[in-house]
TORKOL-916092 format. One line per field, with one value per residue: chain; z, x, y of N, C-alpha, C, O in turn. Coordinates in Angstrom, 3 decimals, padded with zeros to 6 digits. Example, Ala and Ser with C-alpha at 12.3 -4.5 7.8 and 13.67 -1.06 7.14 Angstrom:
<atoms>
cadena <- A:A
nZ <- 007.800:007.080
nX <- 013.190:012.850
nY <- -005.690:-002.250
caZ <- 007.800:007.140
caX <- 012.300:013.670
caY <- -004.500:-001.060
cZ <- 007.800:007.870
cX <- 013.200:012.900
cY <- -003.300:000.030
oZ <- 008.465:008.039
oX <- 014.236:013.409
oY <- -003.319:001.138
</atoms>
This chain:
<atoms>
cadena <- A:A:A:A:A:A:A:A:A:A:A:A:A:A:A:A:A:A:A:A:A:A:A:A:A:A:A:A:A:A:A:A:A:A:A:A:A:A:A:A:A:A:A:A:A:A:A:A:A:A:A:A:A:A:A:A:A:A:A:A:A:A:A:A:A:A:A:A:A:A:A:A:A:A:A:A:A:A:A:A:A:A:A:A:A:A:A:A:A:A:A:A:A:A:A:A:A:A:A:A:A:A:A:A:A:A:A:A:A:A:A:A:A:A:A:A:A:A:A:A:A:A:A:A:A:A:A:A:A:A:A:A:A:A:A:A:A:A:A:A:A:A:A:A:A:A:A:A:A:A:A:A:A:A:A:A:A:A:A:A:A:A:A:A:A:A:A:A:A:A:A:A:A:A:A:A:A:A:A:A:A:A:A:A:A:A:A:A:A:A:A:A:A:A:A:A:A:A:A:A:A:A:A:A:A:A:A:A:A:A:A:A:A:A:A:A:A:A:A
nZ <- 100.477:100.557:099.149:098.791:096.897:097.704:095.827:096.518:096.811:096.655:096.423:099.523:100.496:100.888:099.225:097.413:098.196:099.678:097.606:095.924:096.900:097.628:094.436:094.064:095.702:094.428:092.092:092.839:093.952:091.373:091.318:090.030:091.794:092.927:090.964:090.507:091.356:094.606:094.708:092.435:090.915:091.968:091.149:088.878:090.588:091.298:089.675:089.981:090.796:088.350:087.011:087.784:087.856:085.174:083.956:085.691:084.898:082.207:082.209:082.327:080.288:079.877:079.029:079.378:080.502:083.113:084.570:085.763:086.703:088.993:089.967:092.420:094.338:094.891:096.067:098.325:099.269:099.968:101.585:103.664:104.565:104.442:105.770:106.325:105.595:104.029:104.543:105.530:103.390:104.381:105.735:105.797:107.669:108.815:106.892:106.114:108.520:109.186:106.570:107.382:109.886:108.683:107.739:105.129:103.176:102.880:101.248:099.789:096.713:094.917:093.264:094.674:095.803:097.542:099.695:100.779:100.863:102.577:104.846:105.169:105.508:108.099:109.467:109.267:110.879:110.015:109.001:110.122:109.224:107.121:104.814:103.060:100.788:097.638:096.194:093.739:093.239:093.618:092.503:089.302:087.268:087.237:088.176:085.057:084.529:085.258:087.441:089.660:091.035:091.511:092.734:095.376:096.197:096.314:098.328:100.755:100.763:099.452:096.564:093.019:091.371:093.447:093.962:093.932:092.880:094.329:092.904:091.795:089.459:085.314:085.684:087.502:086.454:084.307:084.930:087.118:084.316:083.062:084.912:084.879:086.858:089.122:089.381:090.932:091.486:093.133:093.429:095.148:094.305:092.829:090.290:090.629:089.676:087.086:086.472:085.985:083.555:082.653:082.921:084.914:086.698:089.037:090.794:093.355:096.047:098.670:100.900:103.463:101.873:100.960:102.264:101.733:099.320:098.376:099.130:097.584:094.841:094.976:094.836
nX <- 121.440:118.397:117.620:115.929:114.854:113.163:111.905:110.947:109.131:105.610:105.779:106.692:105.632:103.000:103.800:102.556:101.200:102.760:104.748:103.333:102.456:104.962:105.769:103.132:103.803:105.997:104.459:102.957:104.275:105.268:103.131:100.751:098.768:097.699:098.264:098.461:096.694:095.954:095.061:094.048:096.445:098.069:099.955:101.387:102.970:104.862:106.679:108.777:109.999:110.823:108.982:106.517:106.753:106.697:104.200:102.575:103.028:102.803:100.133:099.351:099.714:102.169:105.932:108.093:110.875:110.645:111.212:113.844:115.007:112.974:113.061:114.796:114.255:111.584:112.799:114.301:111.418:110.082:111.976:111.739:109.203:108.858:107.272:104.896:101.866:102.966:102.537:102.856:102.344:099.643:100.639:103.237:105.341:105.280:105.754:108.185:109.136:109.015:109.994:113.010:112.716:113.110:115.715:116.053:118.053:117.459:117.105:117.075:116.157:116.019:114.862:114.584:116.345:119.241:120.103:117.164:115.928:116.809:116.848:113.693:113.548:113.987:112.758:110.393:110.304:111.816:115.130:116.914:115.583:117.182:120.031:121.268:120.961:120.393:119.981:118.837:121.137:123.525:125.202:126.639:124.514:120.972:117.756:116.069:118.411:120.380:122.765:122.465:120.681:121.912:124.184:122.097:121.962:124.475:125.509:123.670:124.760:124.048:123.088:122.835:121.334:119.930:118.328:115.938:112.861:110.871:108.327:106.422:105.843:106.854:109.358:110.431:109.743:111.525:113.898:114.374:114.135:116.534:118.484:118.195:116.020:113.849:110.651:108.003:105.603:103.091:099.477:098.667:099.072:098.274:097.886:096.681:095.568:095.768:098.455:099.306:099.910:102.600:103.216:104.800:106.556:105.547:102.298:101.314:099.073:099.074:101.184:101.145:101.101:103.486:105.877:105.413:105.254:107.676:109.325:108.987:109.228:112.034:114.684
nY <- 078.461:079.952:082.992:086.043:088.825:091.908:094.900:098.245:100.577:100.379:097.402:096.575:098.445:101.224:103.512:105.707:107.757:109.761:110.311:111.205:113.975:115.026:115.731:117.052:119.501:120.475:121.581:123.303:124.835:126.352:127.519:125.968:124.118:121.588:118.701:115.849:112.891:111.489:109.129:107.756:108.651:106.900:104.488:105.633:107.219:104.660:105.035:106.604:110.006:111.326:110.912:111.257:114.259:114.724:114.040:115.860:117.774:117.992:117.807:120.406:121.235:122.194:121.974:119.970:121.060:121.713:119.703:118.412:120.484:120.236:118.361:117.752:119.734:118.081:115.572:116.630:117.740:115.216:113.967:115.080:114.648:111.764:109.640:110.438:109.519:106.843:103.247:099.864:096.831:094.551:091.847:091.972:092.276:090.356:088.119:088.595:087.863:085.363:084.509:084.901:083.322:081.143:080.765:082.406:084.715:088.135:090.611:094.250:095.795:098.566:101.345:103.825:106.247:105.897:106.913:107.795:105.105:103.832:105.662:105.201:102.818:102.497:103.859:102.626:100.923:097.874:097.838:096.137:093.451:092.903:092.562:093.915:096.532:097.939:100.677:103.376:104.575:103.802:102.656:102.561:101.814:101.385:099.572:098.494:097.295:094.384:094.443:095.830:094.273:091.945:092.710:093.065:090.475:089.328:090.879:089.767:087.451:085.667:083.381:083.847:081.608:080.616:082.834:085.239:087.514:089.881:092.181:094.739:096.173:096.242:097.353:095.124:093.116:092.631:093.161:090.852:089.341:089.802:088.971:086.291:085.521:083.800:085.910:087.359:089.132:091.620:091.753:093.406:096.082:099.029:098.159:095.695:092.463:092.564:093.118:090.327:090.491:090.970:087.798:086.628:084.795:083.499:084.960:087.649:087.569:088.019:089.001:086.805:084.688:084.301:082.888:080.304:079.977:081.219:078.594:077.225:078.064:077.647:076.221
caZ <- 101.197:099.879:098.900:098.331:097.142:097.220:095.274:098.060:096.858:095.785:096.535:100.456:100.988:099.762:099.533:096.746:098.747:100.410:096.795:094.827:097.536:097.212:093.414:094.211:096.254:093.373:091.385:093.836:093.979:090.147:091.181:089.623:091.816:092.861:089.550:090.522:092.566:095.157:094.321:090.728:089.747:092.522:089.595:088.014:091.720:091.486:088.200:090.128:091.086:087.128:085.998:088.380:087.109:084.091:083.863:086.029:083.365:080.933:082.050:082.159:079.197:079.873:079.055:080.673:080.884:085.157:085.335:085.993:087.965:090.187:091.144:093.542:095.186:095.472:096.791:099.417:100.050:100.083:102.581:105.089:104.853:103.822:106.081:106.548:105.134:104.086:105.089:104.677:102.809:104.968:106.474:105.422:108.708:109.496:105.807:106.569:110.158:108.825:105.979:108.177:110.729:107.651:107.199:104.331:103.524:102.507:100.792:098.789:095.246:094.388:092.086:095.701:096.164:098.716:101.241:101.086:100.812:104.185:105.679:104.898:105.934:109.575:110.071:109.235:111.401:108.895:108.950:110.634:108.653:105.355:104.989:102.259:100.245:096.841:095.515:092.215:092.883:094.777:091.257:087.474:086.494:087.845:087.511:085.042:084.416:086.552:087.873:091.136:091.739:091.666:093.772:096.345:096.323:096.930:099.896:101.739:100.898:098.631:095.270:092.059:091.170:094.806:094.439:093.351:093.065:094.855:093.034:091.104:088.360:084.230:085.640:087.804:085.558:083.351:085.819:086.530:083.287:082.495:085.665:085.474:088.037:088.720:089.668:091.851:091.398:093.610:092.650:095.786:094.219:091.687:088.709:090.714:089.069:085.674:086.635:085.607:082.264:082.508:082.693:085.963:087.223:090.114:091.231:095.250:096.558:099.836:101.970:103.829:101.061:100.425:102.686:101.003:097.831:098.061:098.962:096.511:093.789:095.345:094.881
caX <- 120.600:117.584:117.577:114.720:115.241:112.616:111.190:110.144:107.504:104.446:105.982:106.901:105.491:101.985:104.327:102.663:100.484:103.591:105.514:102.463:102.548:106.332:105.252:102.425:104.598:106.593:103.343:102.311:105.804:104.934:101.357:099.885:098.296:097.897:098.211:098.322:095.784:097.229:094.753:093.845:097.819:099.366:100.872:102.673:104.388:106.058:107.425:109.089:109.818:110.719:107.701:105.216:106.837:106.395:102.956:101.884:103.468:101.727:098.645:099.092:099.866:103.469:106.877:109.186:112.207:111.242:111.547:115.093:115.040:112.225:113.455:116.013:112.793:110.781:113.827:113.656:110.072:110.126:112.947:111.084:108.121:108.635:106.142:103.299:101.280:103.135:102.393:103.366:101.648:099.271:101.601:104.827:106.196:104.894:106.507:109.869:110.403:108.753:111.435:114.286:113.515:113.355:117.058:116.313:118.287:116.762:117.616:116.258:116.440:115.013:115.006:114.344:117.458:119.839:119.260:115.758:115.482:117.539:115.656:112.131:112.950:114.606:111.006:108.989:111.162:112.520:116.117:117.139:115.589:117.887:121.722:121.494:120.141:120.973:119.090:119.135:122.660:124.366:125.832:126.674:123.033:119.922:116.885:116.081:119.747:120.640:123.888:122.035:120.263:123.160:124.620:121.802:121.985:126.076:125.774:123.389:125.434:123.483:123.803:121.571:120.573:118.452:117.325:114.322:112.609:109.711:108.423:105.285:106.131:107.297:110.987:110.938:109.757:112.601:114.907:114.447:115.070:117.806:119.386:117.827:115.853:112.205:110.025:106.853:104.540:101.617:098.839:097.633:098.939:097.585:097.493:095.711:095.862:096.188:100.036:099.936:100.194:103.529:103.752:105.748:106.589:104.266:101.827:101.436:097.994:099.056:102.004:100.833:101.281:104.958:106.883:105.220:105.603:109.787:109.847:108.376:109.801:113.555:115.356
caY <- 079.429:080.606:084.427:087.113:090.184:092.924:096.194:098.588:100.996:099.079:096.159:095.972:099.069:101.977:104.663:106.405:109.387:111.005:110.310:112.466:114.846:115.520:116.100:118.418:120.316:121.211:122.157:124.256:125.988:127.232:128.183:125.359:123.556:119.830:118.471:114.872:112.901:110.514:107.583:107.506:108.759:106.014:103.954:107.052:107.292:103.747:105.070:107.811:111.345:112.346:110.520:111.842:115.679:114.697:113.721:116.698:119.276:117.308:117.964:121.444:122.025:123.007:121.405:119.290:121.602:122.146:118.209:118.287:121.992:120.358:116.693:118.142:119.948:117.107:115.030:117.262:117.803:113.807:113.431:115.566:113.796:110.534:108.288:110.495:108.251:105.332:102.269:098.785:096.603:094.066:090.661:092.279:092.611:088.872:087.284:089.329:087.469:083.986:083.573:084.989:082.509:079.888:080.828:082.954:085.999:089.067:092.226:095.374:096.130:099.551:102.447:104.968:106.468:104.606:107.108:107.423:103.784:103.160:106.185:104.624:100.933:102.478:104.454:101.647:099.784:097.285:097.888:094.745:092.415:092.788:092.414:094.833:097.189:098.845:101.735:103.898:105.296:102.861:102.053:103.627:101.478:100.504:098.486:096.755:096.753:093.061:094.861:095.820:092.834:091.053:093.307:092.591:088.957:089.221:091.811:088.976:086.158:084.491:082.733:084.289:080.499:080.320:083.983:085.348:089.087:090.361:093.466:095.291:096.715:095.890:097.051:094.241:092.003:093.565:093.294:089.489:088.106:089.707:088.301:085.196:084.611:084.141:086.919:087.454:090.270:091.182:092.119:094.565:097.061:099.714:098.022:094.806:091.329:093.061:092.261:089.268:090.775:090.655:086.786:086.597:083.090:084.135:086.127:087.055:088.171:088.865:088.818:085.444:083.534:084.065:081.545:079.131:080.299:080.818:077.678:076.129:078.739:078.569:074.805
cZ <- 100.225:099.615:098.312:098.266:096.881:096.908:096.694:097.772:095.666:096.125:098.583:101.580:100.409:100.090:098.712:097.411:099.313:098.819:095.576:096.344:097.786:095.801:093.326:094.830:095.433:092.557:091.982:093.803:092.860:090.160:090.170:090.303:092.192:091.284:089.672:091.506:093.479:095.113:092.949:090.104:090.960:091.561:088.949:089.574:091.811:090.318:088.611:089.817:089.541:086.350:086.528:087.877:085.773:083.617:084.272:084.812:082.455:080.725:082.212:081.576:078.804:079.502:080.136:081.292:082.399:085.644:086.011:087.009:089.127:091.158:092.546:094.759:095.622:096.269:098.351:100.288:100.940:101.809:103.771:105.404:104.189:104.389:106.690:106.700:104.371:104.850:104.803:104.604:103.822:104.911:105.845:106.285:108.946:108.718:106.476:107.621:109.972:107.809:106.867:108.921:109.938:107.388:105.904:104.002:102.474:102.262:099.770:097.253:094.997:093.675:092.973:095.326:097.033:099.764:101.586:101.542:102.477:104.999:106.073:105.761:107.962:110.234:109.817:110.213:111.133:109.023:109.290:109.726:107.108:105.478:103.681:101.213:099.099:095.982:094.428:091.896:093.608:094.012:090.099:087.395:087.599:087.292:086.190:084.899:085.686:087.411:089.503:091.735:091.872:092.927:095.070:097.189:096.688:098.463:100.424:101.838:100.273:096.995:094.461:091.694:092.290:095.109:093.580:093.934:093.420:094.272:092.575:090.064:086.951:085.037:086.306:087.490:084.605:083.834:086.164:085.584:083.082:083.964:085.736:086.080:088.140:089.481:090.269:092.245:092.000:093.147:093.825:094.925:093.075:090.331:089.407:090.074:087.164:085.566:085.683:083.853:081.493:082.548:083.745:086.435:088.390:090.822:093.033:095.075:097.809:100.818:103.080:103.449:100.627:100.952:102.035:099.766:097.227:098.158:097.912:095.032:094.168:095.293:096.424
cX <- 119.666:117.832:116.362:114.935:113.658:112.836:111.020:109.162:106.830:104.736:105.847:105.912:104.258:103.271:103.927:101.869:101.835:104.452:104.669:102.708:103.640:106.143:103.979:103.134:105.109:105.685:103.076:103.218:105.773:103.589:100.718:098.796:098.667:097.587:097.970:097.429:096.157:096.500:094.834:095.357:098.941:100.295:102.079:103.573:105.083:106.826:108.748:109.553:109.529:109.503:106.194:105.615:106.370:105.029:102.196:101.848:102.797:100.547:098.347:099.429:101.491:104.581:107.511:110.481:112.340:111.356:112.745:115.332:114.072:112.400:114.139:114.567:112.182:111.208:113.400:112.540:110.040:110.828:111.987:110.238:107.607:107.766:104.865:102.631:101.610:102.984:102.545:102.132:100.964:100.183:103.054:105.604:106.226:105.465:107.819:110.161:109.704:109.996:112.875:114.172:113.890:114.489:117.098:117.551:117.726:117.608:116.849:116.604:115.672:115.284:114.988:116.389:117.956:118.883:117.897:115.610:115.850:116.791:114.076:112.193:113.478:113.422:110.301:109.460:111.633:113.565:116.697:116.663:116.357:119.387:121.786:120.960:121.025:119.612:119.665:120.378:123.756:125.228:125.807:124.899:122.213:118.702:116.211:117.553:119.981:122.079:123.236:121.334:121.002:123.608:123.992:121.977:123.543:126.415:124.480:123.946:124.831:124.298:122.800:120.879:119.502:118.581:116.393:113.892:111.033:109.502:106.750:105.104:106.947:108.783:111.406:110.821:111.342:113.712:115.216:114.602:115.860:118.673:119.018:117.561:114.412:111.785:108.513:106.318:103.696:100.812:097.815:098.046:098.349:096.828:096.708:096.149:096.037:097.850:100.340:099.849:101.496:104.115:105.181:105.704:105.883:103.379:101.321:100.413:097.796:100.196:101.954:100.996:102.909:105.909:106.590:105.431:107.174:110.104:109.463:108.879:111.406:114.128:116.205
cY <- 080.136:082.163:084.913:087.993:091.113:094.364:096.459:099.565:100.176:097.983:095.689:097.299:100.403:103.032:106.396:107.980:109.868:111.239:111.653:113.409:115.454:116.079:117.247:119.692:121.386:122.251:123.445:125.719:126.982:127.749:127.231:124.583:122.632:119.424:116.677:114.400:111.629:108.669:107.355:107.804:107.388:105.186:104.680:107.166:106.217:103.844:105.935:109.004:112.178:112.322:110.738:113.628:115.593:114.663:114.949:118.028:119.265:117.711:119.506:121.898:122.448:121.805:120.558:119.513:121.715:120.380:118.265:119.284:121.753:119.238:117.158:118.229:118.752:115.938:115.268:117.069:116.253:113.120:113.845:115.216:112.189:109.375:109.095:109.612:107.007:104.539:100.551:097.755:095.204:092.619:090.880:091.821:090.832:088.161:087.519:088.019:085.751:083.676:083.889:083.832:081.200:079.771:081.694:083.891:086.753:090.282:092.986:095.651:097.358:100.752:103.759:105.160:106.113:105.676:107.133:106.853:103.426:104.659:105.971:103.516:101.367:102.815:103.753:100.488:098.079:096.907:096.113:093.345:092.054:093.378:093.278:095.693:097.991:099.370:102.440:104.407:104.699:102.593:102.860:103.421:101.313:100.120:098.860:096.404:095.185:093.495:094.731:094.987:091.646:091.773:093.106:091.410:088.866:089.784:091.159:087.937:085.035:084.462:083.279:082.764:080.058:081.508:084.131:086.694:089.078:091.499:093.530:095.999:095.716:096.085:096.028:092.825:091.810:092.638:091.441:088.416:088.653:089.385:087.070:084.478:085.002:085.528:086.960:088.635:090.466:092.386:092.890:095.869:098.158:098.661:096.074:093.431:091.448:093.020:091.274:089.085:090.121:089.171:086.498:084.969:082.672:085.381:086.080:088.162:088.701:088.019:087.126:084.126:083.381:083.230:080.649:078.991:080.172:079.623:076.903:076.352:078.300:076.337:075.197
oZ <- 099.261:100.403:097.421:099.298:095.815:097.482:097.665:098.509:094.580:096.187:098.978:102.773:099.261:101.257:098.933:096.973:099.291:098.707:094.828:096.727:098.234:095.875:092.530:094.360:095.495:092.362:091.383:093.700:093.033:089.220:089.336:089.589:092.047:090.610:088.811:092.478:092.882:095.330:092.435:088.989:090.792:091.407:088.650:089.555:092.417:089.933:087.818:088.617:089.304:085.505:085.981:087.518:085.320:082.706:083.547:084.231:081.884:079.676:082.230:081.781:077.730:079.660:081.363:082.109:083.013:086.785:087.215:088.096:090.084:092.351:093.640:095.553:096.807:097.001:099.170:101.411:102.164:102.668:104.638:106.619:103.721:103.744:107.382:107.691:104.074:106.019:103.673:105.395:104.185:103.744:105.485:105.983:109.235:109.318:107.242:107.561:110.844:108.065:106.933:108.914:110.325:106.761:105.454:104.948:101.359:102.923:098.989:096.992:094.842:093.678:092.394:094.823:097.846:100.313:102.587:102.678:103.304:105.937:107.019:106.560:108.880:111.282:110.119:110.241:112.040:109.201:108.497:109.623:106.282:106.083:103.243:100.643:099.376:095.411:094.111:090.763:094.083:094.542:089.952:087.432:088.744:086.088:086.389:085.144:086.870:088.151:090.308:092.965:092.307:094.050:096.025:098.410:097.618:099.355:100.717:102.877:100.468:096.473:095.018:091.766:092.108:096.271:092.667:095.034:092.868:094.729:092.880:089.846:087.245:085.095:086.083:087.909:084.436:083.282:085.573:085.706:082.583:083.830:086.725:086.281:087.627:090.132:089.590:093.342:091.813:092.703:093.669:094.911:092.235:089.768:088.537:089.973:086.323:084.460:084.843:083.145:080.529:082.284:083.353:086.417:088.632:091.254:093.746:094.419:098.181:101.295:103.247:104.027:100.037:100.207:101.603:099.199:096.306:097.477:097.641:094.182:093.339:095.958:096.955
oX <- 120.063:118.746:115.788:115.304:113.075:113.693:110.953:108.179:107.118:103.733:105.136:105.612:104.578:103.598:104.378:102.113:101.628:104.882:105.126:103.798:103.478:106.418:104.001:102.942:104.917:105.989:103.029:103.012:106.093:103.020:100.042:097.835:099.864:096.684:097.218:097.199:096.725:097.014:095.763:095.620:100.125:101.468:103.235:104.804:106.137:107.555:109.685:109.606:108.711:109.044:105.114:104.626:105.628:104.795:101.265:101.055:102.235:099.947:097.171:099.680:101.895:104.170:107.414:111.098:113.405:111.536:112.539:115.818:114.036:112.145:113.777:114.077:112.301:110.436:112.703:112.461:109.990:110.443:111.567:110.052:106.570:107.525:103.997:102.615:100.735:103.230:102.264:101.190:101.943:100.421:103.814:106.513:107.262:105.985:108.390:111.171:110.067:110.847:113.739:115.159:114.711:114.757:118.240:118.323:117.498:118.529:116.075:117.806:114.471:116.499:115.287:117.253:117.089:117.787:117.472:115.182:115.148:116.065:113.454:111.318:113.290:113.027:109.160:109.000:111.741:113.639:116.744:117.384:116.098:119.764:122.923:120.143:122.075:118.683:120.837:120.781:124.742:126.273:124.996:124.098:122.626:118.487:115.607:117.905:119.651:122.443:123.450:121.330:120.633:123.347:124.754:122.098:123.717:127.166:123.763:123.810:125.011:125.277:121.702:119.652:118.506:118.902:116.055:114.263:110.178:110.267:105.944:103.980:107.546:109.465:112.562:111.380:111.980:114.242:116.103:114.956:116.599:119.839:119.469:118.017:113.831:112.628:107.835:106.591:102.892:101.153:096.602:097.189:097.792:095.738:096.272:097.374:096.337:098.371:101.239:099.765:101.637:105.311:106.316:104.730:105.679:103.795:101.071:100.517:096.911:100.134:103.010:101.041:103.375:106.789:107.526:105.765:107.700:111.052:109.933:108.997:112.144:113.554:116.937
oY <- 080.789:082.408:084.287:088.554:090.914:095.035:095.705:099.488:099.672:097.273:094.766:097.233:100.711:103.249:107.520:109.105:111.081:112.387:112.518:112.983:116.589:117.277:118.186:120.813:122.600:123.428:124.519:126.928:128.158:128.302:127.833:124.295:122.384:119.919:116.218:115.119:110.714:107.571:106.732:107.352:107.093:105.528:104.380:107.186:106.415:102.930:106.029:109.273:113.067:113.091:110.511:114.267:116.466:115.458:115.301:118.769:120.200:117.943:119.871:123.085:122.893:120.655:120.539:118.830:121.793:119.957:118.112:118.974:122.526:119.072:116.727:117.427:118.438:115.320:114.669:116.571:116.131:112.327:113.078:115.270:111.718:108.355:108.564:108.882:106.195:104.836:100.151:097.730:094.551:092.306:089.982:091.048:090.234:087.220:086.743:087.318:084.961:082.825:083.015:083.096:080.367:078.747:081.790:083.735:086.284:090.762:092.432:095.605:097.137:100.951:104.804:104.442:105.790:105.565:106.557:107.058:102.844:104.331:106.454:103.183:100.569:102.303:104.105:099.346:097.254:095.692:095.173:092.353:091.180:094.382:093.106:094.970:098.570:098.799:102.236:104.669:105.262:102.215:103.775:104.355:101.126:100.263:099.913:095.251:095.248:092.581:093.825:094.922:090.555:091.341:092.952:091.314:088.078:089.389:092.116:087.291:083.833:084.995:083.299:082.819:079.357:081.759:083.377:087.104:088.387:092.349:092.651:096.453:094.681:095.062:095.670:091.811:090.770:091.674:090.825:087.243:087.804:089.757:086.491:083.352:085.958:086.144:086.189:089.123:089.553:093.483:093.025:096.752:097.452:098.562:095.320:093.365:090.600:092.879:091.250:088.082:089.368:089.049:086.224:084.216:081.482:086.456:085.109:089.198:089.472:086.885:086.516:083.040:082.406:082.800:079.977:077.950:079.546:079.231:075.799:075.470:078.831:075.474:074.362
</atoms>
């Protein structure tokens, strides 16, 4: 049985304007301000929450001691408004229910926090298509550690030799070799076809192209 696991922001999903706007929030809370801007810093939001605080502090000059005193906050803010404006990324919904009916199985790999993660994919109405999902605390480690992508690929019933990672980012480049298994990057998001920096065993330009692609990547 084939297996796919995806990343979910940037990868399955834009999530980064409600993710800077949980991060401004905070700003705001110290009288600073929007400090981040939700196009030009989207990138710094698939890094997340500590690394969009971080960056904002940065730029004002100030420390990073409220990183830690403000995540909680932005947790928060986050939870309460987590699909404003997210939106998923153009033939998501249409790949998803093309490899399922291929027999695939599908599951999440992501650095969101579980609940988030399973609050996001139920409001985008998602849920259903993936036998499992492990997020940043589901476990001691996570990505690039290969612990939790293992972990995905076991809680759908697949085998790691016919899986394979969907993400957008270096951690899931990361994250794929040290479990040994190929990897597939696309290149809508922020950082564009400059991806294929990373030397991924494929690159995906748009959702449409991926049935064809697993199969061809997946023995």
């Amino acid at each position: 049985m084939r297996t796919v696991i995806f990343d979910l922001d940037g990868t399955l999903a834009d999530t980064s304007a409600d993710l800077i706007a949980a991060a401004n929030a905070c700003f705001r809370g110290r009288g600073l301000g929007d400090l981040l801007d939700p196009v030009a810093d989207a990138l710094i939001a698939f890094h997340g929450g500590r690394a969009m605080l971080a960056a904002g502090y940065t730029r004002a000059g100030r420390g990073i001691d409220e990183v830690e005193a403000d995540y909680p906050r932005l947790l928060t803010h986050y939870a309460d408004n987590i699909d404003t404006h997210t939106m998923l990324y153009p033939g998501a919904r249409r790949a998803l229910g093309t490899l399922a009916e291929a027999g695939c199985a599908l599951g999440i790999c992501t650095n969101k926090p579980e609940g988030l993660a399973r609050e996001l994919i139920a409001r985008l109405g998602l849920a259903d298509h993936f036998a499992a999902l492990i997020g940043a605390d589901t476990l001691p480690v996570r990505k690039p550690d290969p612990a939790p992508y293992r972990a995905a690929v076991a809680g759908v019933g697949g085998e790691i030799a016919r899986s394979m990672l969907v993400g957008d980012t270096a951690t899931d480049r990361e994250t794929a070799r040290a479990a040994g298994v190929p990897v597939a990057l696309v290149t809508f998001g922020p950082e564009g076809h400059a991806i294929a920096r990373l030397a991924p065993e494929a690159l995906l330009d748009h959702f449409d192209a991926l049935p064809e692609l697993v199969a061809g990547m997946l023995p």
